[in-house]
Biopython code that builds the backbone (N, CA, C, O; Angstrom):
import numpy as np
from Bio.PDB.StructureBuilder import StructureBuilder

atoms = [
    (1, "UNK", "N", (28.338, -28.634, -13.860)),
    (1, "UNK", "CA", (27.933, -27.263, -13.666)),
    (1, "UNK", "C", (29.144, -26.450, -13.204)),
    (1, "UNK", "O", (30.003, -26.859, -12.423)),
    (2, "UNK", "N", (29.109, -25.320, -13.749)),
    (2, "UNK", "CA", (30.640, -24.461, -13.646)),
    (2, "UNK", "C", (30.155, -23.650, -12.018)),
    (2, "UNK", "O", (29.036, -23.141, -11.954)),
    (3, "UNK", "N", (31.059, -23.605, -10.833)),
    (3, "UNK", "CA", (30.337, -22.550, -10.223)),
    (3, "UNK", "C", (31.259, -21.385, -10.189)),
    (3, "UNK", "O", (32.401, -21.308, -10.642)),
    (4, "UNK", "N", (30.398, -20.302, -9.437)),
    (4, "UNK", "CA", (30.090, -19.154, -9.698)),
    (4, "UNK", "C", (31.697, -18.965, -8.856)),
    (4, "UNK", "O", (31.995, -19.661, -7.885)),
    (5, "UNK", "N", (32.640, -17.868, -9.456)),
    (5, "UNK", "CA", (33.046, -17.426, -8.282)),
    (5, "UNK", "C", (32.603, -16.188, -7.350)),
    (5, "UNK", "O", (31.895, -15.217, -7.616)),
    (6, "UNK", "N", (33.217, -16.533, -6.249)),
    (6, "UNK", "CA", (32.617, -16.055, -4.665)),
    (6, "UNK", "C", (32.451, -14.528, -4.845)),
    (6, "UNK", "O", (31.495, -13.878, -4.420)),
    (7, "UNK", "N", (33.834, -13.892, -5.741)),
    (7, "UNK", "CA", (33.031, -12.140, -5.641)),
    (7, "UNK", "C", (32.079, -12.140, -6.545)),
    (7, "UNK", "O", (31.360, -11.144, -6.458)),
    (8, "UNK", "N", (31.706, -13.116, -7.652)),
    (8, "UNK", "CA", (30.234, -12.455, -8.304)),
    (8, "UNK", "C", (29.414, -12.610, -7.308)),
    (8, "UNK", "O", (28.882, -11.545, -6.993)),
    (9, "UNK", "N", (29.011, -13.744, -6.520)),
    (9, "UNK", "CA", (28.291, -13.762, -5.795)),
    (9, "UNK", "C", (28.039, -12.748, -4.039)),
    (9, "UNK", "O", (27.268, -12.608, -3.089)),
    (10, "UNK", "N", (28.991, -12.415, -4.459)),
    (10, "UNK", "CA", (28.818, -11.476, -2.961)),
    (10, "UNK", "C", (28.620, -9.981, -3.805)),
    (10, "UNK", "O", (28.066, -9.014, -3.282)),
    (11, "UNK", "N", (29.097, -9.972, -5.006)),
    (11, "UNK", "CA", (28.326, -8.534, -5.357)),
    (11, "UNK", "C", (27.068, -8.468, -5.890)),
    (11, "UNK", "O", (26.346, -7.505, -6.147)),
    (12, "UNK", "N", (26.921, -9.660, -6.017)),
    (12, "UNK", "CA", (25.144, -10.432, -6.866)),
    (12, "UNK", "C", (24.250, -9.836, -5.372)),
    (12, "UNK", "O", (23.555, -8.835, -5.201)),
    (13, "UNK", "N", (24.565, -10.729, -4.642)),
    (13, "UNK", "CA", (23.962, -10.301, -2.973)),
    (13, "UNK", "C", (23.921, -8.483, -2.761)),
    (13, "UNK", "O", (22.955, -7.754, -2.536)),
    (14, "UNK", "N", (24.788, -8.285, -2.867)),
    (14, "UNK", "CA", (25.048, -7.031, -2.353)),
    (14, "UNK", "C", (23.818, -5.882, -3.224)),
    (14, "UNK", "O", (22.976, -5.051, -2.883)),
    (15, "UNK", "N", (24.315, -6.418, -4.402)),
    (15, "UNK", "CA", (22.740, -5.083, -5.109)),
    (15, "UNK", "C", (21.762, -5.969, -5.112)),
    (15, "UNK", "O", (20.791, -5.269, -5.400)),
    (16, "UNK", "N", (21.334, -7.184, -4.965)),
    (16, "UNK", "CA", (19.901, -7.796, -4.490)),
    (16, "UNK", "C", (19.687, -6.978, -3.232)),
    (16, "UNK", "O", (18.773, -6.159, -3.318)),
    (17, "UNK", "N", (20.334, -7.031, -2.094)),
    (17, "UNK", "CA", (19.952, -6.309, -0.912)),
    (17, "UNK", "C", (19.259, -4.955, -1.069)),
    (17, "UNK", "O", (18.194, -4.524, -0.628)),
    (18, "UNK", "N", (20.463, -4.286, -2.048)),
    (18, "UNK", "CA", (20.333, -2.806, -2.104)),
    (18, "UNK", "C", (19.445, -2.349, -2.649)),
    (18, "UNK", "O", (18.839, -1.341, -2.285)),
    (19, "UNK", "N", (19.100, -3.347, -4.101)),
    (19, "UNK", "CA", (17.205, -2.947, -4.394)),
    (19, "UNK", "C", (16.423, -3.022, -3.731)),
    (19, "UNK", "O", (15.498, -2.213, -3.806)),
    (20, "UNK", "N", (16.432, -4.171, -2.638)),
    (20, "UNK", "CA", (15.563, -4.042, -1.505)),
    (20, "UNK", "C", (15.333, -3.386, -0.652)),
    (20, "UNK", "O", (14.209, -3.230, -0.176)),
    (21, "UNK", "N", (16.714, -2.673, -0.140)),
    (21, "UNK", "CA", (16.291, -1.320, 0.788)),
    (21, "UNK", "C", (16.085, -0.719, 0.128)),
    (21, "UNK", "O", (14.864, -0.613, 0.240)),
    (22, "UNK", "N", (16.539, 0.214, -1.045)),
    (22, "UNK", "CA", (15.616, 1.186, -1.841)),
    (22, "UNK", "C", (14.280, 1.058, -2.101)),
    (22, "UNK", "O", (13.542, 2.041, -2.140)),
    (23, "UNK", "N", (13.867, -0.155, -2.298)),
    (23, "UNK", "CA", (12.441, -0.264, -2.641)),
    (23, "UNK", "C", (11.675, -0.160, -1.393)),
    (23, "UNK", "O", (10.550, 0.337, -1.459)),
    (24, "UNK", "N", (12.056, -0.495, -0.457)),
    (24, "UNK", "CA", (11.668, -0.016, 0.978)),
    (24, "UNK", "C", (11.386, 1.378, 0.990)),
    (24, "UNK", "O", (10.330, 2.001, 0.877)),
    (25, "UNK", "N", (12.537, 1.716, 1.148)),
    (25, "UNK", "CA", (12.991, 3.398, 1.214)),
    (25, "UNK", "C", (11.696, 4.428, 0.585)),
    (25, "UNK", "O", (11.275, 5.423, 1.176)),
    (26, "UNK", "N", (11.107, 3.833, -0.981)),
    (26, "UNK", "CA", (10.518, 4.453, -1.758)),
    (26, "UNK", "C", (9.454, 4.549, -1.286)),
    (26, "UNK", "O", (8.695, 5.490, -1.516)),
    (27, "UNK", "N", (9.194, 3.548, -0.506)),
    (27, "UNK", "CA", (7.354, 3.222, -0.136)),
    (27, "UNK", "C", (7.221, 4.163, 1.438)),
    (27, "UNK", "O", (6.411, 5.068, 1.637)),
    (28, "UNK", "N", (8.155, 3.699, 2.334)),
    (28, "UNK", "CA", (8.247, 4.762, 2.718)),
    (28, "UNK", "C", (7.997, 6.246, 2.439)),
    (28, "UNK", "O", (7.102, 6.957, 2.896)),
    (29, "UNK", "N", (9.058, 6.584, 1.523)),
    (29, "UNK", "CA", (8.955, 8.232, 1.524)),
    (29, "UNK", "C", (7.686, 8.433, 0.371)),
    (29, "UNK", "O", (7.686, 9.486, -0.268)),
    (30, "UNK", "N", (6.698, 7.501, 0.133)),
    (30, "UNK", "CA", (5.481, 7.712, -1.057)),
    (30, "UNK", "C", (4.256, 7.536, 0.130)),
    (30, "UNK", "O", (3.066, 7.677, -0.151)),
    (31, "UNK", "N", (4.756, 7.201, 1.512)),
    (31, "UNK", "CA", (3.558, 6.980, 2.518)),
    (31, "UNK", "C", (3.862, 8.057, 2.960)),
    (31, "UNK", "O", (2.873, 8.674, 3.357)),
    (32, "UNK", "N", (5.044, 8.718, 3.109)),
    (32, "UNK", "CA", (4.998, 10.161, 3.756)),
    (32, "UNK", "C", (4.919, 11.095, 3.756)),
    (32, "UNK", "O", (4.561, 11.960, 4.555)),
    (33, "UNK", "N", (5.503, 11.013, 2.142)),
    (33, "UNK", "CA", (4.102, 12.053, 0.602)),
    (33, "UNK", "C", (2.635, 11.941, 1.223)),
    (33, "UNK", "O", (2.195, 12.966, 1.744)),
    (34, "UNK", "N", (1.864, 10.837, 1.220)),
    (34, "UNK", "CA", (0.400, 10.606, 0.977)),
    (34, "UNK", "C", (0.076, 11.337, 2.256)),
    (34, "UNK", "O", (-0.855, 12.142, 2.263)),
    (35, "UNK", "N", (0.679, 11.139, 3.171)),
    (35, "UNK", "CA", (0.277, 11.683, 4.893)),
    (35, "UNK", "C", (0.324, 12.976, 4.541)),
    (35, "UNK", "O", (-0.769, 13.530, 4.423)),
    (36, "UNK", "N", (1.602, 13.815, 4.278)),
    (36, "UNK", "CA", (1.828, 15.534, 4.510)),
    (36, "UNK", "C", (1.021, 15.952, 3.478)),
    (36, "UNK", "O", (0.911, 17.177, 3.528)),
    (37, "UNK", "N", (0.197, 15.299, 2.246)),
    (37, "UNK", "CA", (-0.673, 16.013, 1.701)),
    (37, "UNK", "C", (-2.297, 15.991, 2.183)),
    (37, "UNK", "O", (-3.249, 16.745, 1.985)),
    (38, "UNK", "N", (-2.123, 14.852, 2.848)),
    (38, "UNK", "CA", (-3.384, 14.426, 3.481)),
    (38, "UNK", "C", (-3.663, 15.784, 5.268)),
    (38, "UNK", "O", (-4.576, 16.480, 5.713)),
    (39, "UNK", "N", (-2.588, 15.527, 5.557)),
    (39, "UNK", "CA", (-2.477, 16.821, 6.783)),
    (39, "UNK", "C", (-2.376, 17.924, 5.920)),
    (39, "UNK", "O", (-2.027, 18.885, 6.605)),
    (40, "UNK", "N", (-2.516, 18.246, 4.739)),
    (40, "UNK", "CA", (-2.285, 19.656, 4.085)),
    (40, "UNK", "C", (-3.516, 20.241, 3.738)),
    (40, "UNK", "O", (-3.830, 21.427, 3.839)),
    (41, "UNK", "N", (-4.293, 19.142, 3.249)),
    (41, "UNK", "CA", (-5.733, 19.101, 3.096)),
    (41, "UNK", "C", (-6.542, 19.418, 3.692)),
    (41, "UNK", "O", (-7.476, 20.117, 3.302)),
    (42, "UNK", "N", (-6.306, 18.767, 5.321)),
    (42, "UNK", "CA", (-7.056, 19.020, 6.620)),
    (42, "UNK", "C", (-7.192, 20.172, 7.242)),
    (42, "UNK", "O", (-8.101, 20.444, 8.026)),
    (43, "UNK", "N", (-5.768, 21.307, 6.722)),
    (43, "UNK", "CA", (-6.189, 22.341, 7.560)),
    (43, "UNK", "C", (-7.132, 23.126, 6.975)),
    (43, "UNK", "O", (-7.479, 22.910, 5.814)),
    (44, "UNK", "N", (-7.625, 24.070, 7.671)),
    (44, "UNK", "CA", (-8.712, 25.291, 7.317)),
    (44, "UNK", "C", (-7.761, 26.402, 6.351)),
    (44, "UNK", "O", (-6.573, 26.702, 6.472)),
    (45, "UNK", "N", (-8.562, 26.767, 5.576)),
    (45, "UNK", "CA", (-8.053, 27.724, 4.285)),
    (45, "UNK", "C", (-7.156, 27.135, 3.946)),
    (45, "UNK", "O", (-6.289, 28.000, 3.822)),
    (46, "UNK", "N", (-6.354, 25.385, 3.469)),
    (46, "UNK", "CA", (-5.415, 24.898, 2.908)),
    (46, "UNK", "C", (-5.871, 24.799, 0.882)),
    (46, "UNK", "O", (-5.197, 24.331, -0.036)),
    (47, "UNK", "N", (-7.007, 25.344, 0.864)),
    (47, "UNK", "CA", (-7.237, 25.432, -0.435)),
    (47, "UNK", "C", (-7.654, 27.061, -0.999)),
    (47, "UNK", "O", (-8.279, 27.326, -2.027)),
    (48, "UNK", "N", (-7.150, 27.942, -0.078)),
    (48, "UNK", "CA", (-6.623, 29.385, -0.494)),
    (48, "UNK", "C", (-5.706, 29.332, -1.061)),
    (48, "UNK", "O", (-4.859, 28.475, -0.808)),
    (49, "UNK", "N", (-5.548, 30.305, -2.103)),
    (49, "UNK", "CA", (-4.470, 30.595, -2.364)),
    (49, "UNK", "C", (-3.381, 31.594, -1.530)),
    (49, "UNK", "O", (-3.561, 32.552, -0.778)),
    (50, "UNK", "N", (-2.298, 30.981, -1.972)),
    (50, "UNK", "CA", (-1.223, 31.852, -0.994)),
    (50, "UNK", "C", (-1.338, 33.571, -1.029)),
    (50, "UNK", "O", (-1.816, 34.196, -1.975)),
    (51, "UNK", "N", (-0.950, 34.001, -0.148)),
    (51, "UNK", "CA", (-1.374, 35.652, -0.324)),
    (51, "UNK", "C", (0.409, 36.204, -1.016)),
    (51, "UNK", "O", (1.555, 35.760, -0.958)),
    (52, "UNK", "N", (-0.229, 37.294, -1.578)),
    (52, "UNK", "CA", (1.219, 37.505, -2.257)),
    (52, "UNK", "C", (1.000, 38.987, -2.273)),
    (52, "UNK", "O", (-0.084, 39.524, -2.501)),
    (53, "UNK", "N", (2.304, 39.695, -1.970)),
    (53, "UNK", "CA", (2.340, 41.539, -1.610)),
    (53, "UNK", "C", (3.023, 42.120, -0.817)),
    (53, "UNK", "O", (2.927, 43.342, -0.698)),
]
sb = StructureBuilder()
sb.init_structure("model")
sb.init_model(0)
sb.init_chain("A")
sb.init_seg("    ")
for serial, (resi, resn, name, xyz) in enumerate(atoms, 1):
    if name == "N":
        sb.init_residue(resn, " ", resi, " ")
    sb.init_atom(name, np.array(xyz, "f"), 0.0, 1.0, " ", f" {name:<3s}", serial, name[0])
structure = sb.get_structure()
């Protein structure tokens, strides 16, 4: 078996990690979407339309 050399593997690591915090990252900021529309919902007259004039 041929092995790998050491910088493929530390840049192999390096964007394995980095999809992983991004994919973090995403769920995050898609739970914090779901909340500020969910508190947007809740207030009183949040389904008026905006006044314009």
């Amino acid at each position: 078996m041929t092995a790998i050399p050491k910088e493929y593997l530390l840049l192999f690591n390096a964007v394995t990690d980095t999809e992983r915090a991004l994919s973090q990252l995403r769920e995050t900021l898609l739970e914090a979407q779901r909340q500020a529309e969910e508190l947007f919902l809740e207030e009183p007259g949040s389904a008026d339309p905006p006044c314009q004039g």
